[in-house]
N, C-alpha and C positions, 0 to 999 in steps of 0.2 A: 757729607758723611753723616753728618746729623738726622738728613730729610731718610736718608737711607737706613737706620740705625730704627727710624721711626716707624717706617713702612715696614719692617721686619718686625717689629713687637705688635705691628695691630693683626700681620699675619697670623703672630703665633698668637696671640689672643683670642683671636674666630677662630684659627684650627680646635682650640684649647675646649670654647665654646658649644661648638661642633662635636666634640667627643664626650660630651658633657651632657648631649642632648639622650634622651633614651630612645633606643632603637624603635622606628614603627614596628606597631604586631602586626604578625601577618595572619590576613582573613581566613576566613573558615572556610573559604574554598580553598585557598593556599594549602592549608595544613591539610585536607582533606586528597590534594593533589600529589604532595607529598609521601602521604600514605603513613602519615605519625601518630595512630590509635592516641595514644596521651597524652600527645598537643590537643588532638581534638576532643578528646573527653575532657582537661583541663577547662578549655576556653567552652566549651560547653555548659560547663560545671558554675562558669566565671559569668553565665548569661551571656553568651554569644549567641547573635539570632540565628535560629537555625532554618527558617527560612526566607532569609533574607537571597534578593536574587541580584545577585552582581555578575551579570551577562547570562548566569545560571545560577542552578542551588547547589549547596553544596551538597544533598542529596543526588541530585543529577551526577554531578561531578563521579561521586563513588559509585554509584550505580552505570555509568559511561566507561569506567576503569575498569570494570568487574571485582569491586571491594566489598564485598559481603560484609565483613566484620566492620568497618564502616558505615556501609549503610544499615544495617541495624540499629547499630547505636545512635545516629542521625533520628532512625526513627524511634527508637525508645525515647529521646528526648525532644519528640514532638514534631520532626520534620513529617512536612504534608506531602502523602505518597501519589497525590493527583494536581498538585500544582504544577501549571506546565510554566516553562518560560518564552522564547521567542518561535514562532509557528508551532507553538501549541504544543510545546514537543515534553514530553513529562518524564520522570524517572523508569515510566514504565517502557517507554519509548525508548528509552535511551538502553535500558539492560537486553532490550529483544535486537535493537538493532548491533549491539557487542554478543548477542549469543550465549549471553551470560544468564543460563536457564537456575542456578540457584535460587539470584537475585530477582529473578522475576517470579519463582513463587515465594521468595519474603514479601515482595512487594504486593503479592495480590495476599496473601496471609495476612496484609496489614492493611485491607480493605481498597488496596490501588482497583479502578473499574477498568476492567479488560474489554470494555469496550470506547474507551474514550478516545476520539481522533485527533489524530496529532499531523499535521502537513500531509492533509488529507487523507491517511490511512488509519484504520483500528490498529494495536497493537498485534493481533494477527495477522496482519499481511505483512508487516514487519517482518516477526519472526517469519514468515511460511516463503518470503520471498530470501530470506538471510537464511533460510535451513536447516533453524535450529528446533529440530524435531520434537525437544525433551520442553522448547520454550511453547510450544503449538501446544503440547500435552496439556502442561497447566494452562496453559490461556484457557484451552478447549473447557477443561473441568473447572475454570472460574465462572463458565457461562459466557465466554467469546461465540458470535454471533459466526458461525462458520460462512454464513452467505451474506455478509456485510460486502457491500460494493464502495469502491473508490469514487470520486468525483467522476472519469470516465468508463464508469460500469464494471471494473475488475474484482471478482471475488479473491478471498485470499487463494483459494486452488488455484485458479490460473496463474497467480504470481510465482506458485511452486513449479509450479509446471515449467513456466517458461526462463525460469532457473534454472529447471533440471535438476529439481529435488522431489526426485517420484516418492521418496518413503513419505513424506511431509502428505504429499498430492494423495496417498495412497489411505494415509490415518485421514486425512481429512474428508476424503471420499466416504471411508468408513464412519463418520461421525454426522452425517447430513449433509455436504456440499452437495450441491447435484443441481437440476437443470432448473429454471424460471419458470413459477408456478401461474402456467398463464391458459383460457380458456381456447378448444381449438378454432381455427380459424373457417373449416370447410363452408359450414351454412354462412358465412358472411361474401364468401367469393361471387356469388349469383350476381349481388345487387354490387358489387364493388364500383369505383371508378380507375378503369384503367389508363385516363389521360389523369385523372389524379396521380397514379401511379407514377408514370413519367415524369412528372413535376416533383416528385419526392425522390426518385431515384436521379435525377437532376442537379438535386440538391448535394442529395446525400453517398450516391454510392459514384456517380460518371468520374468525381478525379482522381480514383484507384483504377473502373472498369472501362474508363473511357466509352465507347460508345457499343454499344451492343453488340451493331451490326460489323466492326471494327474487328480483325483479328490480328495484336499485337503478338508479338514474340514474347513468351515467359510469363506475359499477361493474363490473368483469370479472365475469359471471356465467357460473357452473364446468355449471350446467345443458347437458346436449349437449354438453359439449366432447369427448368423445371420436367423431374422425371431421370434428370441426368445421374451416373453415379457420381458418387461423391470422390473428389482429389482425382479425377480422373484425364484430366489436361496433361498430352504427355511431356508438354517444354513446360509446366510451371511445377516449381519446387515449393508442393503444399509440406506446412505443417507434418510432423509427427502427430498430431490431433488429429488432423483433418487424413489423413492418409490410412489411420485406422480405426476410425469410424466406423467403418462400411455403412453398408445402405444407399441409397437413394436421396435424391433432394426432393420428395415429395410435398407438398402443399404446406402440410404439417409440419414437417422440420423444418421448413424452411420458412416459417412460423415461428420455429421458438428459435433459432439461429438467429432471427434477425432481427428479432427482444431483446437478443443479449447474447452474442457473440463468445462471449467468455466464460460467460455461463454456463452455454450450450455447449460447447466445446475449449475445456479449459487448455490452453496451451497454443490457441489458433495464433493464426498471423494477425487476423483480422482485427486491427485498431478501431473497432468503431462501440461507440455504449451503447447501443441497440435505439430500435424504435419502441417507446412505452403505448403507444397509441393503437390498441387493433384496427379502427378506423384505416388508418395508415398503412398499418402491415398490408389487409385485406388490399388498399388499393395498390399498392407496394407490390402484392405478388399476382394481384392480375396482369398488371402492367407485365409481368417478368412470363409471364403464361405467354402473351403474343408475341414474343421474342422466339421465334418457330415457326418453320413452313408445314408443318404441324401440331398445332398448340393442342397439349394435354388435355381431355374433356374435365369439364367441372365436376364436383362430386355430386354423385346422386344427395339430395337431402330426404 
């Protein structure tokens, strides 16, 4: 009875203890998460770091929610509108990919760079692939680099495109996006190598087109394409892109097409980041010339 009587009083003593203790505060991302303006102006008030990054900031945090009135005050009290946290992903990143076009012109208002890359994209291809047309707007009039390409060659246009956010695709068009500013290729085809060519379309194009002379079902077959119309294979289902192009795949386009895929034709199927090398091209589209029981003649130079 005693030993029992005993272990009851040290219970109630640490419960006692325990309620005795003062509650932890909760972080400035918490309150921020919350969405309590006075908690968090309090503890801001009190020297709360305001960018301290505990998994995120707590500017991210409000600007991921779409808290305007938050992140303002975040930033009036010093939060940095370009610190990113893990893959580089920064408040700006985080309001374009919520579509919260307020908050991304506070944040470019308070000197956020609309060109900084965050998990390999600018903050415009964010927005232009998320839709948010009013967020492209400001980006665009911050000085967002409209023809900024991803790690695998995408401009923010194609991301719209391939969205299927033609208003987005349509401002962007109308602000500079447009094709890859590159020199034409005719005077180079003369002297090209066309076993070059082979060895690069080898490389690069046989494990979508398989083999030239090969005609697969649904398959683009690269046989005659030079001179061919364009989207014109009637089992393969081209692109909205490539279907109203029109034109020809003449020397020339099929030149800047195969620079940059995305560029050339924003919204294409074609997964590849181009060839940057005219060397290449040039041997690239001789090789694609002898692909024909009669091959295109060369240009006059």
């Amino acid at each position: 009875m005693i030993e029992r009587g005993c272990a009851w009083a040290r219970r109630a003593t640490w419960a006692f203890w325990l309620l005795a203790l003062p509650a932890q505060a909760s972080s400035l991302g918490d309150l921020v998460k919350k969405g309590d303006v006075a908690a968090v102006a309090s503890a801001l008030d009190k020297g709360a770091a305001v960018n301290e990054i505990d998994g995120v900031t707590a500017l991210y945090i409000a600007c991921e929610g779409g808290n305007v009135e938050l992140a303002g005050l975040l930033i009036k009290h010093g939060a940095d509108v370009n610190l990113p946290v893990s893959w580089q992903r920064t408040p700006l990143y985080a309001a374009n990919k919520g579509g919260h076009a307020e908050i991304v012109k506070l944040l470019l208002d308070s000197g956020a760079n609309p060109n900084q890359v965050a998990k390999a994209q600018t903050p415009l291809h964010v927005a232009a692939e998320n839709g948010c047309l009013q967020c492209v707007i400001h980006l665009v009039d911050a000085g967002a680099d409209v023809n900024a390409l991803t790690s695998n060659g995408s401009p923010p246009i194609h991301l719209a495109k391939l969205s299927g956010h033609n208003d987005v695709a349509a401002y962007l068009h109308g602000h500079g996006a447009g094709r890859p500013a590159i020199a034409p290729i005719s005077a180079r085809l003369a002297s090209a190598n066309a076993q070059s060519g082979k060895e690069i379309y080898d490389r690069t194009c046989g494990a979508c087109h398989l083999s030239p002379g090969v005609r697969v079902p649904k398959k683009v077959s690269l046989w005659g394409i030079v001179g061919r119309q364009k989207g014109s294979q009637n089992d393969v289902q081209y692109s909205s892109a490539l279907k109203d192009a029109g034109g020809n795949w003449t020397f020339e386009e099929l030149n800047f097409f195969i620079s940059n895929p995305a560029m050339t034709l924003p919204g294409t199927d074609m997964s590849f980041p181009g060839l940057k090398d005219e060397n290449q091209r040039a041997d690239l589209i001789a090789y694609l010339r002898t692909l024909s029981e009669t091959p295109v003649p060369l240009p006059d130079n």
